[in-house]
VEXDREN-2710 file (C-alpha; in Angstrom, 1 decimal):
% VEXDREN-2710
k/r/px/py/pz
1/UNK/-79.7/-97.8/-92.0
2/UNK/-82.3/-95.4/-91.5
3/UNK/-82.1/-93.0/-88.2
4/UNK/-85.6/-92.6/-86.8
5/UNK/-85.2/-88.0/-86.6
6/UNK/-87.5/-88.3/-82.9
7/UNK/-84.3/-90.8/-81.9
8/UNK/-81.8/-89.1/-83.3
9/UNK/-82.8/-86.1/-81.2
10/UNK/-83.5/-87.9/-77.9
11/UNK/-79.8/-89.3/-77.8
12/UNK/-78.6/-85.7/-78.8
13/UNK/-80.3/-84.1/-76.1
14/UNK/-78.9/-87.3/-73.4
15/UNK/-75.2/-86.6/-74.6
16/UNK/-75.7/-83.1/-74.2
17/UNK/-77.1/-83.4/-70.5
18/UNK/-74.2/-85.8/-69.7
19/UNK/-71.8/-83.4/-70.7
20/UNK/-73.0/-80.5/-69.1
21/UNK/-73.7/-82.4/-65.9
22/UNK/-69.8/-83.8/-66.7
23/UNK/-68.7/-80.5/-66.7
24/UNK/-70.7/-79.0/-63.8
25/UNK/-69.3/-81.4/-61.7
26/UNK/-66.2/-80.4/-62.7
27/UNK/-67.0/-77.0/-62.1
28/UNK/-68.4/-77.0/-58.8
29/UNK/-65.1/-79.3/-57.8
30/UNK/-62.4/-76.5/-59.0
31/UNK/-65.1/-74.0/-57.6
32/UNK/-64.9/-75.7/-54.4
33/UNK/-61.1/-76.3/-54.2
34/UNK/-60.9/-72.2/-55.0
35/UNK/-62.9/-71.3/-52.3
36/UNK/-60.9/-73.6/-49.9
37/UNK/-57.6/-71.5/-50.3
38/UNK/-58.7/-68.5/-49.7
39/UNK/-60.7/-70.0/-47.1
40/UNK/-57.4/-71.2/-45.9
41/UNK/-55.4/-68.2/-46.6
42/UNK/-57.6/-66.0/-44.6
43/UNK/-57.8/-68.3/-41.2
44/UNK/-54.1/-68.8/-41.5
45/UNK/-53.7/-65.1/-42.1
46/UNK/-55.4/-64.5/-38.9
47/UNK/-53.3/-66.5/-37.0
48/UNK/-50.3/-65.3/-38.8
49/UNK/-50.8/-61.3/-38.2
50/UNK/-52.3/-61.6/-34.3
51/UNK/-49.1/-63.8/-33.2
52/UNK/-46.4/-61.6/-34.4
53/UNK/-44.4/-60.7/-31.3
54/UNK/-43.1/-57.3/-30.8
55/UNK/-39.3/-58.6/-32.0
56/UNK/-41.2/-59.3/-35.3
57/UNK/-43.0/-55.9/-35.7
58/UNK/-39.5/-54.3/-34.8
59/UNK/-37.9/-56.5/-37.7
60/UNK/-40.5/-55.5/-40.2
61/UNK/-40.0/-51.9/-39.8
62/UNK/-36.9/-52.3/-40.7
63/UNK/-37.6/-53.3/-44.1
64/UNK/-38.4/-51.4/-47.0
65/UNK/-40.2/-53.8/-49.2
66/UNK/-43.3/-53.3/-50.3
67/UNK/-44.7/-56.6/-48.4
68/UNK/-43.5/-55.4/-45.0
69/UNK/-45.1/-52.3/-45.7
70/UNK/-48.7/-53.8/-46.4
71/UNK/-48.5/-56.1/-43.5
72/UNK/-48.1/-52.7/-41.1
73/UNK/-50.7/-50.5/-43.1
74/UNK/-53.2/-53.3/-42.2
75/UNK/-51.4/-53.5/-38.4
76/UNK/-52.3/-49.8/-38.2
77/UNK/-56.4/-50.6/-37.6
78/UNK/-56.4/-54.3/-36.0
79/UNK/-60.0/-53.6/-35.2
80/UNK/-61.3/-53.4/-38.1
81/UNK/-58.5/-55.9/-39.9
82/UNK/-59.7/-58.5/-38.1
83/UNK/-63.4/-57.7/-38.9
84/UNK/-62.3/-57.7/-42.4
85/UNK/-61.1/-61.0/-42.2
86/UNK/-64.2/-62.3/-40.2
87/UNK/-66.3/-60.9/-42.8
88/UNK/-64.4/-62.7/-45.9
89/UNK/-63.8/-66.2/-43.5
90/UNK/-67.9/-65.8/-43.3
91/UNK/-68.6/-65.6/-46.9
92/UNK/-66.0/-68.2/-48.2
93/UNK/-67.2/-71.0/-46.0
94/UNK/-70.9/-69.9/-46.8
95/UNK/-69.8/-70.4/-50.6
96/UNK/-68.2/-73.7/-49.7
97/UNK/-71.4/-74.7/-47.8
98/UNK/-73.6/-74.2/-51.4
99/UNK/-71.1/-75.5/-53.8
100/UNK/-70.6/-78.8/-51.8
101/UNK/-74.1/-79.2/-51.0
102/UNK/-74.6/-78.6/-55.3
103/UNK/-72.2/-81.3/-56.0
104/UNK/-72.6/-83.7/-53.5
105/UNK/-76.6/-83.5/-53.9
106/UNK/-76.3/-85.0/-57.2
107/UNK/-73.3/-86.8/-56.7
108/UNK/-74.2/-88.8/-53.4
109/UNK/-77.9/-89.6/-53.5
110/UNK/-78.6/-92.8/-51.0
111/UNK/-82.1/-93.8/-53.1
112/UNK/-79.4/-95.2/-55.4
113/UNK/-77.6/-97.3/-52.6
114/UNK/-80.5/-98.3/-50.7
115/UNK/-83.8/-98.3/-52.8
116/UNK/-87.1/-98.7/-51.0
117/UNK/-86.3/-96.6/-48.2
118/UNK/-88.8/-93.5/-47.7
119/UNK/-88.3/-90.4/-49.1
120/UNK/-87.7/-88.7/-45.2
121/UNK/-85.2/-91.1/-44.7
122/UNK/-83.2/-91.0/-47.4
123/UNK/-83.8/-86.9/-47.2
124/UNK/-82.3/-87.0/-43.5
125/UNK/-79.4/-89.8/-44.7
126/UNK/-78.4/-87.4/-47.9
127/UNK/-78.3/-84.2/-45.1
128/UNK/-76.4/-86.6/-42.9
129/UNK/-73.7/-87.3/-44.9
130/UNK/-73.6/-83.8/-46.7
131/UNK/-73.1/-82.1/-43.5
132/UNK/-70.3/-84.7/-42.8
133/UNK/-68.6/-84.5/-45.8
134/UNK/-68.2/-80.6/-46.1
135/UNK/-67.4/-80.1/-42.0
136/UNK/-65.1/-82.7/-42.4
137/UNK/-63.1/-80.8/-45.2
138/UNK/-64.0/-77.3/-44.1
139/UNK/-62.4/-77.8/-40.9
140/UNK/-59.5/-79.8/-41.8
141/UNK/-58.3/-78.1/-45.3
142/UNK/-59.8/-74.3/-43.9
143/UNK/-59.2/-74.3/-40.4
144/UNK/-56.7/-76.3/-38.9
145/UNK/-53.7/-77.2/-41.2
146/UNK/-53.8/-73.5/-42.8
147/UNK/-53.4/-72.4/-38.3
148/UNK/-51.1/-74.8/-37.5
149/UNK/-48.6/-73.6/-40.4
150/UNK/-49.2/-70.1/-39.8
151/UNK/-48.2/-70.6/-36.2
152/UNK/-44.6/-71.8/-36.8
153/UNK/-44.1/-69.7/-39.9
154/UNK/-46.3/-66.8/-38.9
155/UNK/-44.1/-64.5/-40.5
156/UNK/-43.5/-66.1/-43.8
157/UNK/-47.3/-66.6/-43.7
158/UNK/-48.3/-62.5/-42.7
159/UNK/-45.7/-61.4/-45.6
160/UNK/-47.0/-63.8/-48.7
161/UNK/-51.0/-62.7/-48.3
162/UNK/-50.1/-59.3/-47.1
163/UNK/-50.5/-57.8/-50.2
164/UNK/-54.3/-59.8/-51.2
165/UNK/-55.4/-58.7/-47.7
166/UNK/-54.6/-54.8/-48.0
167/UNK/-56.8/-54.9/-51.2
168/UNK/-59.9/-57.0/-49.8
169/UNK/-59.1/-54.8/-46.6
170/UNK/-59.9/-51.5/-49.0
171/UNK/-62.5/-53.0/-50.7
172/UNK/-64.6/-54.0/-47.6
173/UNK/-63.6/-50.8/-45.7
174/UNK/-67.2/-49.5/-45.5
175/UNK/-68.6/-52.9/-43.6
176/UNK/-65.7/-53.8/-41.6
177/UNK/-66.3/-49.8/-40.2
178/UNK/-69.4/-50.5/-39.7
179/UNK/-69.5/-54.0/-37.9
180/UNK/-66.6/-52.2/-35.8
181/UNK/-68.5/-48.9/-34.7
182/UNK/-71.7/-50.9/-34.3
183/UNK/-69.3/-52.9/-31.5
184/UNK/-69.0/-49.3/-29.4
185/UNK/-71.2/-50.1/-27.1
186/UNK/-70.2/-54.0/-26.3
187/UNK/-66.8/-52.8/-26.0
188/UNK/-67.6/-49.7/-23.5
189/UNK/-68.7/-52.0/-21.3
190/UNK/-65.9/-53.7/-21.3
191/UNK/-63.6/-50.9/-20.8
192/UNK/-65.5/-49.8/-17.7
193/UNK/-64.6/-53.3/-15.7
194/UNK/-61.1/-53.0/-17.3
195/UNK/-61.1/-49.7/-15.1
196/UNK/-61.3/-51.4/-12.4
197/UNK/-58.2/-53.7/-12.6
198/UNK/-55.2/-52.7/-11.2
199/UNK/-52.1/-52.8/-12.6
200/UNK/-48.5/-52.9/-11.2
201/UNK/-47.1/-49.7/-12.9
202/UNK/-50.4/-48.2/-11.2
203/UNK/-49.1/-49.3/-8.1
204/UNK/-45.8/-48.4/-8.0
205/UNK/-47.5/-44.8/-9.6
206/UNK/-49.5/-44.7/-6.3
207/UNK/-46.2/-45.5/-4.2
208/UNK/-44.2/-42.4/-5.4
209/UNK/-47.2/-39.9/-4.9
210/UNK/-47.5/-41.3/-1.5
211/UNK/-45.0/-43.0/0.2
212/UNK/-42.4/-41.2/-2.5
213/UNK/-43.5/-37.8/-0.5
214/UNK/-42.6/-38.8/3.0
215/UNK/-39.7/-41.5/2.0
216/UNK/-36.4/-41.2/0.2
217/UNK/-36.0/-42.7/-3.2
218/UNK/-33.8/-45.4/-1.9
219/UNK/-36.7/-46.4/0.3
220/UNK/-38.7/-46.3/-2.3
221/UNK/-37.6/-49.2/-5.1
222/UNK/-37.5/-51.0/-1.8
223/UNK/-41.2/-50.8/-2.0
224/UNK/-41.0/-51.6/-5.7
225/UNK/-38.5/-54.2/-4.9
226/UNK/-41.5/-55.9/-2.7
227/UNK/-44.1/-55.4/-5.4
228/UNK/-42.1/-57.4/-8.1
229/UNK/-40.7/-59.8/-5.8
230/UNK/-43.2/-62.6/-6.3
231/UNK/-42.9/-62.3/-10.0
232/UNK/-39.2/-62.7/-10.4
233/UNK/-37.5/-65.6/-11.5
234/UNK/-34.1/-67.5/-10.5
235/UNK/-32.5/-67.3/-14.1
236/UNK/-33.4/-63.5/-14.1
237/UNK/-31.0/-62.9/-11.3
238/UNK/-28.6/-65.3/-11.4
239/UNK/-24.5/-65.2/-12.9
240/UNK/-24.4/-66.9/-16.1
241/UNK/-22.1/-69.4/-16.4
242/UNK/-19.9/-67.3/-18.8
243/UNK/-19.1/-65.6/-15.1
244/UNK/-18.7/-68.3/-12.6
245/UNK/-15.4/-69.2/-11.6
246/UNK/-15.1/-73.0/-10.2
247/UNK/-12.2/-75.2/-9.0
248/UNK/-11.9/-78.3/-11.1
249/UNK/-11.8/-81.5/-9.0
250/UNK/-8.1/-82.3/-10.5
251/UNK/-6.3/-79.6/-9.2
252/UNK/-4.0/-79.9/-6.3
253/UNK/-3.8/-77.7/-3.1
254/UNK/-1.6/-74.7/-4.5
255/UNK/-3.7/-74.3/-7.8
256/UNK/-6.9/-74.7/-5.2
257/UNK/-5.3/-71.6/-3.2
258/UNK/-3.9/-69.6/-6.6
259/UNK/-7.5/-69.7/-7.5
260/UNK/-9.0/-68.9/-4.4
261/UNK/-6.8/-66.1/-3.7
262/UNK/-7.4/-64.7/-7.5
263/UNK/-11.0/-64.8/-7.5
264/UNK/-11.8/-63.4/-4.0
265/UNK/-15.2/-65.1/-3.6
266/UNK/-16.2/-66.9/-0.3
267/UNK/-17.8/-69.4/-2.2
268/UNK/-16.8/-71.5/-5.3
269/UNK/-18.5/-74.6/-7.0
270/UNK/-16.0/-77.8/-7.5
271/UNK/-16.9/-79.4/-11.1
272/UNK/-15.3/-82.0/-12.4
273/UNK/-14.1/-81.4/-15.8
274/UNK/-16.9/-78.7/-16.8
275/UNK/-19.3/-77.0/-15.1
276/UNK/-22.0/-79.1/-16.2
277/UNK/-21.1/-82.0/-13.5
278/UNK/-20.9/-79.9/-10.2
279/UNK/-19.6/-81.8/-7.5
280/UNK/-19.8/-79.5/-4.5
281/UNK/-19.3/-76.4/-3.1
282/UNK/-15.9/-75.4/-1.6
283/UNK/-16.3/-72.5/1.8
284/UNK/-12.8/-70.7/1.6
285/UNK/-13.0/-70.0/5.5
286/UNK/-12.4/-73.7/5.6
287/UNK/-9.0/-73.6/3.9
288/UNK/-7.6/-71.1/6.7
289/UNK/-6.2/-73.9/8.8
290/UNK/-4.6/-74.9/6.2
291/UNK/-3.5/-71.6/3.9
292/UNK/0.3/-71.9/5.1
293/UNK/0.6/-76.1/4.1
294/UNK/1.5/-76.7/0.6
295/UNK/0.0/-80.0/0.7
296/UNK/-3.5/-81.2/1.7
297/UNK/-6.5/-82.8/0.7
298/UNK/-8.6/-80.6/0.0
299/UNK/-11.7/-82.4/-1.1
300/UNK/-12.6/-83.3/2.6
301/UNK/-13.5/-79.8/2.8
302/UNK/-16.3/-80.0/-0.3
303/UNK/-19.7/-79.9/1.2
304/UNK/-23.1/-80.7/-0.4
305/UNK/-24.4/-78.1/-3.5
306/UNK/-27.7/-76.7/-3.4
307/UNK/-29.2/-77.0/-6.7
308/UNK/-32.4/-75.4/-8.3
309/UNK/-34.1/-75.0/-11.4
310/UNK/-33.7/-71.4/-13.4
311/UNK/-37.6/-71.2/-13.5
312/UNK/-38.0/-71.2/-9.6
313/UNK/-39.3/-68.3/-8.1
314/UNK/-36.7/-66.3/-5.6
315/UNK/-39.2/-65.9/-3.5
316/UNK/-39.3/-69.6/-2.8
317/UNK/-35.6/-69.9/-3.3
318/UNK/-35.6/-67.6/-0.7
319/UNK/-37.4/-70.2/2.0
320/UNK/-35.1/-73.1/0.8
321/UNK/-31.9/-71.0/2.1
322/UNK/-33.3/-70.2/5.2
323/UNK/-34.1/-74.4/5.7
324/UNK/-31.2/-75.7/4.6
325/UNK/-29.1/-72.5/6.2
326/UNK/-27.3/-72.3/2.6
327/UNK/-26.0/-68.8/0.9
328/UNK/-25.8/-70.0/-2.5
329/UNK/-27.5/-72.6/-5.4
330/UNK/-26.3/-74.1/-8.8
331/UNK/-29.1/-73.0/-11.2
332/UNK/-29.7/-75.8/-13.7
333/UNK/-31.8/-75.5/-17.1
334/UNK/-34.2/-78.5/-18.6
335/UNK/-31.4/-80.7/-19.8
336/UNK/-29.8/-80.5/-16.3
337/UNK/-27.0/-78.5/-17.9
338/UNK/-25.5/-75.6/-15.4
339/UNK/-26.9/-72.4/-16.3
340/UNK/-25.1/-70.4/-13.7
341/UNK/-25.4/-69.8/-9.7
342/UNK/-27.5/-67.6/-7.5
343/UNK/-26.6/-66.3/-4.0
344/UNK/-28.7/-64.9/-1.2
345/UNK/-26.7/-61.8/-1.6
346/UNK/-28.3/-61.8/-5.0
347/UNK/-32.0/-62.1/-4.2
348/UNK/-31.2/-59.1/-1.1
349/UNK/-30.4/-57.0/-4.3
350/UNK/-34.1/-57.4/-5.6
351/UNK/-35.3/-55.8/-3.0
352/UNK/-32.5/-53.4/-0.9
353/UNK/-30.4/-52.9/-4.2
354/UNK/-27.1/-53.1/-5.0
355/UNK/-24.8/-54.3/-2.1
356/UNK/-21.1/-53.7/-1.7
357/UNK/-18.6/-54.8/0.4
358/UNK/-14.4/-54.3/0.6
359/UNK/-14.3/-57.2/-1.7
360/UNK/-16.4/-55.8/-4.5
361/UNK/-14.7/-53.9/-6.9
362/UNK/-15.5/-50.2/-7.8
363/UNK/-15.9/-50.9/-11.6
364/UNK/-19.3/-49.9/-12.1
365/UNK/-21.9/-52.1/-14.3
366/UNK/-22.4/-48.6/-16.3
367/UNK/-21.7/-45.2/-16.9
368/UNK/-23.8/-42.4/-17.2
369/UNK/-23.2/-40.1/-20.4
370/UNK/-26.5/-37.5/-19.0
371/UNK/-29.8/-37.9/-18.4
372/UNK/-30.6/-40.3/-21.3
373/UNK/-27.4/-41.7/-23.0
374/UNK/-25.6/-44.6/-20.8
375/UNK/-23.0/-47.3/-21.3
376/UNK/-23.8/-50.8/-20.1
377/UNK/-21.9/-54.0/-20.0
378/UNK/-23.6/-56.7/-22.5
379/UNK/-24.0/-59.2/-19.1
380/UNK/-25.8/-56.2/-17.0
381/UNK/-29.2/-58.1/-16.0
382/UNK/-31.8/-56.6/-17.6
383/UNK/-33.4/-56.5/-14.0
384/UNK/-30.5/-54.1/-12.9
385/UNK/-31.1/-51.7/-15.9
386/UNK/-34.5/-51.3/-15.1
387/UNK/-34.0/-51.0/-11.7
388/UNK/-30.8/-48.0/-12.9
389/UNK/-33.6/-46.3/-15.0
390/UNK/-36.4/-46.6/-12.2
391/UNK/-38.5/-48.2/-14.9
392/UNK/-40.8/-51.2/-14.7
393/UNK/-39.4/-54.9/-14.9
394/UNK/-42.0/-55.2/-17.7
395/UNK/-40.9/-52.6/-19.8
396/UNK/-39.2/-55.3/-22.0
397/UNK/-40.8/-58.1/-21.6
398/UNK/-42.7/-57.9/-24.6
399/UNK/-39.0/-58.5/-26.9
400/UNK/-36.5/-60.3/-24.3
401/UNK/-37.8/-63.8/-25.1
402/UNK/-35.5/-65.9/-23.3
403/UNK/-32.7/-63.5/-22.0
404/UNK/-31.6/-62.0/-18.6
405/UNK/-29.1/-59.5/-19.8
406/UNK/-28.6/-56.6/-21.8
407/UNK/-26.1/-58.3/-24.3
408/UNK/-29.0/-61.1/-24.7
409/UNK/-32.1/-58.3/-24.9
410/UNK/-30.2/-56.7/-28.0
411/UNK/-30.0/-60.3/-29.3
412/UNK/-33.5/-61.0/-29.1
413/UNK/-34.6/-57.5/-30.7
414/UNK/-32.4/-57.7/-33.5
415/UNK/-33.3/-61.0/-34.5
416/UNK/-30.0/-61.4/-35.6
417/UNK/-25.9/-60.9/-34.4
418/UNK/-25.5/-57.2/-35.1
419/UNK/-21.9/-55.9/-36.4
420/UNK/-20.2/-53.5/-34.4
421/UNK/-21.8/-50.2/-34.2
422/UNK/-25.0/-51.1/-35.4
423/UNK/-27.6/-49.5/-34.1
424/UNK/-30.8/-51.5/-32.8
425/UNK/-34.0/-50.0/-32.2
426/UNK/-37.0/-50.5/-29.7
427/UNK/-40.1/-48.3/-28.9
428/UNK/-38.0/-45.4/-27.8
429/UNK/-34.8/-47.2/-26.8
430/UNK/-31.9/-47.4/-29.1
431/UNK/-29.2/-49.8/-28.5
432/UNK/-25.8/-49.1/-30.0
433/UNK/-23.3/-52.1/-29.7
434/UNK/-20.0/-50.2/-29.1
435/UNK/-17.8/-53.7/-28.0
436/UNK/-18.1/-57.3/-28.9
437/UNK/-15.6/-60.3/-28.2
438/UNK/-16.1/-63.8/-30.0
439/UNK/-19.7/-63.5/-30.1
440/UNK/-20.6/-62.0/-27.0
441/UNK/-21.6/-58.5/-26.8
442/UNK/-19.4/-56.7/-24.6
443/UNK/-20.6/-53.0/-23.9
444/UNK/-23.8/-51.4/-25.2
445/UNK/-24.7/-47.4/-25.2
446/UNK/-28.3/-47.3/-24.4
447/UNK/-30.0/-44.2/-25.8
448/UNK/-33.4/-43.1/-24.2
449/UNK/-35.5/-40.5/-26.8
450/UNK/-38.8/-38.9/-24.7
451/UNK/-41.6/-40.2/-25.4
452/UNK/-43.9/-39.1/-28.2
453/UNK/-46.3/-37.2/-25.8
454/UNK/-44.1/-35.4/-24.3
455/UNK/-42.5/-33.8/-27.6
456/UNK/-45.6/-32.8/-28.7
457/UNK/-46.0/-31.0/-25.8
END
């Protein structure tokens, strides 16, 4: 059979079109899937590097690796980081925009589905359900999913692109500057109503070259006492529970007394079995009428227990004593669990400072080696060492997380349960762990270096 040459050629030339339209398709579809990771990559990157908490910039300086390393070298200029990443976000979803629109103008053409309709319909319908289709997938596969992993593993996430980023970071240095610089004048403005807002490190600033002239320094972090008194939570003054000593329910009238007499306190909670189910609260003044019986009932003598959330402010603690005439609370966490107890002796403190009477002993919280070394007990509040170094409650509030004391601060830095002597490092505070007992940090030598400014002076 005889093959016409003008057909021959004609089905040549339709195979070939098929299979470089095939493989354009296929082109554009990899292209397209390319451009989504790294458009991915770079919004989770974002994410990832602008959440790291100050506990996770500590931790990477610890590390030699070349990885930790990149991720601070681009830490160094956020600025012009982030531009860098705006800039490549920008282009990628741009280059997403045109390949979709490529393959899905060939791909999804509604004349096919619906013939007869006019050509502006069908234009507006195949724009319609472009724009759709790439938002849809942009969004979702770019955007979110890539941000909600890198904000639970934003650590993991800054560490794996680290090293892509400080290359496109070099490579786009010139435009990034740029787009920053050309930002001067937004950002001035800015600046001057950020002038305007008061701070409360100003304020306490202002108190000392005032009031600090005419006033003695006691006097004085009564005024700071004042200043931070609104702000200062129930759990951030209260005894842990690792230091409240209870009567259990069970006991009988000469282990009631034994206790009573050991402990010294004028007030102690009655829990039945554990802490966690607080029954009442147990005046010793009320046991004098009976102190020289050997047997009594003592549980006519529990009265009602105050109890109160750790996340209440003292300040409105404070009100509820003075209502219900009461001198001390059970602080309780979210699960209802006992997290310790708070006295009104306690929030006094926050504001007069530390009060002692005949029953207190003389054992002091810390020591003080000189002017910048001192030894603390792991369950000093961190309010109290603060309030010993006459620096701002905030100082730490960047790295403490969820802790109250010293022993828990060290925790949080590290990241980790350091060994004995290790050495743990924040800003200009270095914390030394000289003491630790089944897993609680005992005593801690708190070294304070001057800060940068002043040695270069």
């Amino acid at each position: 059979m005889n093959l016409d040459p003008d057909s021959a050629l004609l089905t040549l030339q339709l195979l070939l079109t098929e299979f470089l339209s095939t493989n354009t398709y296929v082109v554009l579809s990899v292209l397209i899937l390319v451009l989504l990771v790294f458009t991915a990559l770079i919004a989770g990157s974002e994410v990832a590097f602008f959440s790291l908490s100050a506990k996770d910039i500590n931790y990477i300086k610890q590390k030699e690796d070349h990885n930790h390393k990149s991720i601070l070298n681009l830490l160094e200029n956020p600025k012009r980081f982030l531009a860098t990443l705006l800039i490549c976000n920008n282009f990628l979803s741009i280059g997403v925009i045109i390949t979709s629109n490529m393959l899905f103008g060939s791909l999804l053409q509604v004349d096919r589905w619906f013939p007869g309709l006019s050509e502006s319909v069908i234009l507006l319908m195949n724009v319609l359900i472009q724009v759709v289709l790439v938002t849809f997938f942009l969004v979702l596969f770019g955007e979110v999913l890539p941000k909600v992993y890198a904000t639970q593993n934003n650590l993991n996430m800054a560490r794996f692109t680290a090293p892509l980023l400080l290359w496109i970071d070099r490579m786009l240095k010139p435009l990034s500057s740029f787009l920053v610089s050309s930002t001067s004048f937004i950002e001035g403005r800015f600046k001057v109503r950020a002038k305007n807002e008061i701070s409360s490190e100003d304020v306490e600033h202002v108190l000392e070259l005032t009031v600090g002239n005419t006033a003695s320094k006691e006097e004085v972090n009564i005024y700071k006492g004042i200043l931070n008194f609104d702000e200062i939570t129930v759990k951030q003054i209260m005894k842990t529970r690792l230091d409240v000593s209870g009567l259990d329910i069970g006991w009988n009238f000469p282990q009631v007394k034994k206790q009573v007499s050991e402990t010294g306190f004028s007030r102690l909670p009655v829990y039945d079995e554990s802490l966690d189910e607080v029954k009442g609260i147990l005046y010793t003044k009320d046991l004098l009428a009976f102190i020289q019986e050997n047997q009594s009932d003592w549980h006519t003598l529990i009265r009602p227990a105050l109890f109160v959330h750790e996340t209440k402010l003292i300040k409105d603690l404070l009100r509820i004593f003075q209502q219900k005439h009461s001198h001390m609370a059970i602080v309780v966490d979210e699960f209802g669990g006992t997290s310790g107890i708070v006295t009104l002796e306690d929030i006094m403190e926050e504001i007069i400072g530390e009060i002692k009477d005949e029953f207190d002993e003389d054992e002091h919280a810390f020591r003080k080696i000189n002017e910048n070394q001192y030894i603390f007990e792991g369950k000093t509040l961190i309010n109290d060492l603060c309030r010993i170094l006459a620096m701002p409650l905030e100082i730490f509030e960047e790295v403490r997380g969820e802790s109250d004391s010293i022993g828990g601060l060290v925790l949080e830095i590290a990241g980790k349960f350091p060994a004995p002597n290790e050495i743990i490092r924040f800003d200009r505070f270095e914390f030394q762990v000289l003491q630790i007992d089944q897993h609680r940090i005992q005593k801690v030598k708190l070294t304070i270096h001057p800060p940068l400014d002043a040695i270069e002076e």
